[in-house]
C-alpha positions as CSV (number, residue, x, y, z in Angstrom):
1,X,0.0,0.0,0.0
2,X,1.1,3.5,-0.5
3,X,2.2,5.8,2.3
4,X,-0.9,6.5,4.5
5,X,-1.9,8.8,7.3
6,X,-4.5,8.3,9.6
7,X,-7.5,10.6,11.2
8,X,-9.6,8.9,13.6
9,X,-12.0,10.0,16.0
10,X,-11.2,9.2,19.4
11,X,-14.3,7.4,20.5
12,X,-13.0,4.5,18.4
13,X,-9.5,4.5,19.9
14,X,-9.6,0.7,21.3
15,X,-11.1,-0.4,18.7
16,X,-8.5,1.0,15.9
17,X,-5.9,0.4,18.4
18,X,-6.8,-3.4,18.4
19,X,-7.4,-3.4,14.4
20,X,-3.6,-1.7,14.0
21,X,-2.1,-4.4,16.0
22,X,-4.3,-7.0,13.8
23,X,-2.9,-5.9,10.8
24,X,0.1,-4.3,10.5
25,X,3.6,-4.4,12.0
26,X,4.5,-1.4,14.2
27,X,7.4,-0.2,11.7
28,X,4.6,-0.3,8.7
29,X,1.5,1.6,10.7
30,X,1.0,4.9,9.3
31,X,0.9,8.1,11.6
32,X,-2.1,8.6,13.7
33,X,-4.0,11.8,14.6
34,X,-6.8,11.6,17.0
35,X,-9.9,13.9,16.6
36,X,-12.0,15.1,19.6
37,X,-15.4,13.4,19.7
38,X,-17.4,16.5,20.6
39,X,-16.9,17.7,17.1
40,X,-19.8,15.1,16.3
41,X,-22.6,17.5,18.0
42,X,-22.0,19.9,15.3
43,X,-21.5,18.3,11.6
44,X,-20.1,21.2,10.1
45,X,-17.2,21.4,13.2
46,X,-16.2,18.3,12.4
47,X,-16.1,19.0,8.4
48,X,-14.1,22.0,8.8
49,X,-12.0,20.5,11.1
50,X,-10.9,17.3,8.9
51,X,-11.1,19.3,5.7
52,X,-8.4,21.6,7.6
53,X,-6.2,18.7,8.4
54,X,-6.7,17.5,4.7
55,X,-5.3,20.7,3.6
56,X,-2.3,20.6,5.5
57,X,-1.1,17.3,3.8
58,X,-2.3,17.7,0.3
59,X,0.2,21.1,0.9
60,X,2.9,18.3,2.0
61,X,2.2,16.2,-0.8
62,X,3.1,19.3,-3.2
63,X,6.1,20.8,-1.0
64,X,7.1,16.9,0.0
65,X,8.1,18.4,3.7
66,X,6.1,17.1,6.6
67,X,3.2,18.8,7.9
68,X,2.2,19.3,11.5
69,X,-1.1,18.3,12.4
70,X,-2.9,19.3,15.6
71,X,-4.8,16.6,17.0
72,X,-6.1,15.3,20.5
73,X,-4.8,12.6,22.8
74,X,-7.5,10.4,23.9
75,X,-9.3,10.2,26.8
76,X,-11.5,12.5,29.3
77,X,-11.6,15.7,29.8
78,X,-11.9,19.3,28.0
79,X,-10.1,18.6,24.2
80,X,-8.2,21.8,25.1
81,X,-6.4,20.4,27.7
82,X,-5.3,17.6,25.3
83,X,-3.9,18.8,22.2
84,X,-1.3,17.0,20.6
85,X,0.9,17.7,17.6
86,X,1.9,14.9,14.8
87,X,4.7,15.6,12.2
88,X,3.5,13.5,9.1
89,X,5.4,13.2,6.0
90,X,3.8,13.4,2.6
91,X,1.4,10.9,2.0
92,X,-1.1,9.2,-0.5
93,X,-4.0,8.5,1.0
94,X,-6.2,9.4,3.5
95,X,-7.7,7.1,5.7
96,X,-10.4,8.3,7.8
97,X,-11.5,6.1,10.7
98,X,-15.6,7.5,10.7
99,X,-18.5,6.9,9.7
100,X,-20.5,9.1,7.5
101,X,-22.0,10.6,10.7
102,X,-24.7,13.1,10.4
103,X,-23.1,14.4,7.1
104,X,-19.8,15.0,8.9
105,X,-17.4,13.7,6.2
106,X,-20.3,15.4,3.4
107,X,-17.8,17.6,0.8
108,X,-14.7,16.7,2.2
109,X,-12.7,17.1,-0.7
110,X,-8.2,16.5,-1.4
111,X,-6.3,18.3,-4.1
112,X,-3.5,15.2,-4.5
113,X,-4.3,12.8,-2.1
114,X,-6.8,10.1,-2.3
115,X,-9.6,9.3,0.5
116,X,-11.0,6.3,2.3
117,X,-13.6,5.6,5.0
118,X,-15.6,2.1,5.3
119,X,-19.1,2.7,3.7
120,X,-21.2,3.4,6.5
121,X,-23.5,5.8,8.5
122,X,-21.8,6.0,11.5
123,X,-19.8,4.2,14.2
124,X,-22.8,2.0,15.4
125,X,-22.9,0.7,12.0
126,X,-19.2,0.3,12.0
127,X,-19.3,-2.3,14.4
128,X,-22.5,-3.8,13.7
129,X,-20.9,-5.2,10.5
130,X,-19.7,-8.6,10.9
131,X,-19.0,-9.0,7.2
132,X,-22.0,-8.0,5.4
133,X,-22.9,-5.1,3.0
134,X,-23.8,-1.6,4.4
135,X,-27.7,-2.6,3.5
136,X,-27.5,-6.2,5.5
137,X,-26.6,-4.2,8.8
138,X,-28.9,-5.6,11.7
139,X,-29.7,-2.5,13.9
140,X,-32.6,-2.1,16.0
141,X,-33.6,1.3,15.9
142,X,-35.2,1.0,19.4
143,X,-32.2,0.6,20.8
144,X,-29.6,3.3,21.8
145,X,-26.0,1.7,21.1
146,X,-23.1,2.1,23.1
147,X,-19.6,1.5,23.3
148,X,-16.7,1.7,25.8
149,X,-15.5,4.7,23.8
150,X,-19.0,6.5,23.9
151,X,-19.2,6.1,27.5
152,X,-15.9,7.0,27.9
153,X,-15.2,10.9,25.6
154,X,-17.5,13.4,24.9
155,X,-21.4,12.0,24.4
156,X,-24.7,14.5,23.5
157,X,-26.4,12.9,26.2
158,X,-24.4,13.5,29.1
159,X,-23.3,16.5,27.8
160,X,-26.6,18.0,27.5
161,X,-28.1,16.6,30.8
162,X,-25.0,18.5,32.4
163,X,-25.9,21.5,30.8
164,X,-29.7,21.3,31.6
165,X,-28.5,20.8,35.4
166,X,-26.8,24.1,35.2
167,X,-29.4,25.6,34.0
168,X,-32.9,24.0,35.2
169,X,-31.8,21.8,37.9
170,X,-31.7,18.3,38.5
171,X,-34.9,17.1,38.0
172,X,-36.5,19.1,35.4
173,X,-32.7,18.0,33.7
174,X,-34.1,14.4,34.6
175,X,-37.3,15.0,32.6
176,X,-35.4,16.6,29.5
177,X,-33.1,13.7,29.1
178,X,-35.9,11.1,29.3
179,X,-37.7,13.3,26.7
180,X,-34.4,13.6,24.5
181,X,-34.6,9.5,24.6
182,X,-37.9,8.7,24.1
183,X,-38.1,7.0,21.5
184,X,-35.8,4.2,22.4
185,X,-36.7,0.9,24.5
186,X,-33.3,-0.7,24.9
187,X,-29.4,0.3,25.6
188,X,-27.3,-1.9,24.0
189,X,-23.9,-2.2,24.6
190,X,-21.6,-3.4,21.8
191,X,-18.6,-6.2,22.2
192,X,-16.6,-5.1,19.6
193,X,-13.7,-7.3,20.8
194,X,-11.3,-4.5,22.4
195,X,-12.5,-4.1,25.9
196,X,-13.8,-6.8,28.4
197,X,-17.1,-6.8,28.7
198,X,-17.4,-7.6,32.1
199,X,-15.9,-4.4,33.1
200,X,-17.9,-2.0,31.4
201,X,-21.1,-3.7,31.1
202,X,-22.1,-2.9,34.7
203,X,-21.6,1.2,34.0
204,X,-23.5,0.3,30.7
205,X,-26.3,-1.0,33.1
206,X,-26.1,2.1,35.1
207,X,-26.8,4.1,32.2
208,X,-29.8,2.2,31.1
209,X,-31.4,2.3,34.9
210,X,-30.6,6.2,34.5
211,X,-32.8,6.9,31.1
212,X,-35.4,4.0,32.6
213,X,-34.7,1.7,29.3
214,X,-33.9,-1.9,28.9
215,X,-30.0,-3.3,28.8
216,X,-28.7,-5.7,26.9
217,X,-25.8,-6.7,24.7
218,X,-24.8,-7.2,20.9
219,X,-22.2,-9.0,19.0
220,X,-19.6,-6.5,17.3
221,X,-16.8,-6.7,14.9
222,X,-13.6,-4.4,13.6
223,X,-13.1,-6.3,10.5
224,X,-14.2,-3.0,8.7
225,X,-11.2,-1.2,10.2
226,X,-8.7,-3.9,9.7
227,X,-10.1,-4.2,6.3
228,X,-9.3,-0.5,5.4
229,X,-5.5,-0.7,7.0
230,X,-4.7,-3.3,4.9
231,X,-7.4,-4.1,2.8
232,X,-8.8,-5.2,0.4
233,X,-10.9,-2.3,-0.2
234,X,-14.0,-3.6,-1.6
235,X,-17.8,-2.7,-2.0
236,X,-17.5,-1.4,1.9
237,X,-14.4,0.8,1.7
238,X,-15.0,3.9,-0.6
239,X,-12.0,4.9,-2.3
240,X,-12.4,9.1,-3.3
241,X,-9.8,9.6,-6.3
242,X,-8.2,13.1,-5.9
243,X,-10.3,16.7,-7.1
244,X,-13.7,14.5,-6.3
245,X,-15.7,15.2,-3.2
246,X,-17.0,12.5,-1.2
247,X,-20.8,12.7,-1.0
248,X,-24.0,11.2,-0.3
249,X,-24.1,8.8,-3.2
250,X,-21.1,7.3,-2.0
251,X,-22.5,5.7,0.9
252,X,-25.5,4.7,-0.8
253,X,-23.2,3.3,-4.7
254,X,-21.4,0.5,-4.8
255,X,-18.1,0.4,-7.0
């Protein structure tokens, strides 16, 4: 494969971390930047921000000096207080470790590099693929998914019911959150293979008794990731040749 950098949310960071190891020797892994999570509660953050990063190396890939990238380092806390700088050489391709997420990869676009991300909506989908195409995904959608990453970084949900306690207190807080999840029956926490289970399934439960749902757990799989590290990029890797945009269709198109 040609030289590679890597941008990856950090909600996914055991499960990348795990998929790396899978597949590729530590001397051939490409360079790894880590972007904050809470960049998902506003689509067009998280556009600007990768399409920033994306910038940055198609201007290495023309100048053939490194680039530094600003990214996070995983884990809790305000992203502020955990930037992080990656020197990355020129590169080829693009490998972006999302999902399509609320149209949050929608017009990103490289001058001379090319783009890939595995075809699918977002990270629950990401996992719930065991090997199937993007239209054979099992997902209940009754059921709020989580993973050991979600619980872990930056979430809408806990974020917002500490921002209605500021504001309105605990309980009417209470009553906005099980508003904000009405529509869902179930929590369902994923085992994707990179955490054990029996240590975060209990805080899983805790967050199920908390929004008054159901718990339970699902089978999960990283063979996407590992599939885009080292292939083979088939029907559920999209490959975005330079000068095109990626775009709705090409979640939805097979090549």
């Amino acid at each position: 494969m040609s030289s590679s950098v890597l941008l990856a949310c950090e909600i996914l960071e055991d499960e990348l971390l795990l998929a790396l190891e899978r597949t590729l020797p530590v001397d051939r892994r490409p360079p790894l930047v880590w972007v904050e999570s809470g960049l998902h509660a506003k689509p067009e953050d998280l556009q600007r921000a990768l399409q920033s990063l994306i910038d940055q190396l198609d201007e290495g890939r023309v100048s053939g000096q490194p680039v530094a990238l600003e990214g996070v380092r995983p884990g809790p806390g305000p992203a502020d207080d955990r930037r992080e700088v990656v020197l990355v050489p020129p590169v080829d391709h693009v490998l972006l470790a999302f999902g399509y997420c609320g149209n949050g990869l929608q017009g990103l676009i490289a001058r001379h590099l090319t783009l890939v991300f595995p075809r699918v909506d977002d990270c629950v989908s990401l996992f719930l693929n065991c090997g199937c195409s993007r239209e054979e995904i099992v997902r209940d959608g009754r059921s709020f998914y989580l993973t050991k990453g979600w619980l872990c970084h930056d979430n809408p949900v806990d974020r917002d019911f500490d921002i209605w306690v500021e504001r309105f207190g605990e309980e009417r807080a209470r009553r906005l959150r099980k508003a904000m999840v009405r529509s869902y029956e179930h929590v369902k926490m994923i085992d994707t293979g990179a955490y054990k289970m029996v240590d975060w399934t209990p805080r899983s439960q805790a967050w199920a008794r908390n929004l008054e749902l159901e718990h339970g757990t699902v089978p999960g799989s990283i063979q996407l990731l590992e599939r885009m590290l080292s292939g083979p990029w088939d029907s559920e890797i999209v490959v975005v040749s330079p000068g095109e945009p990626i775009g709705i269709r090409h979640l939805f198109e097979v090549v």
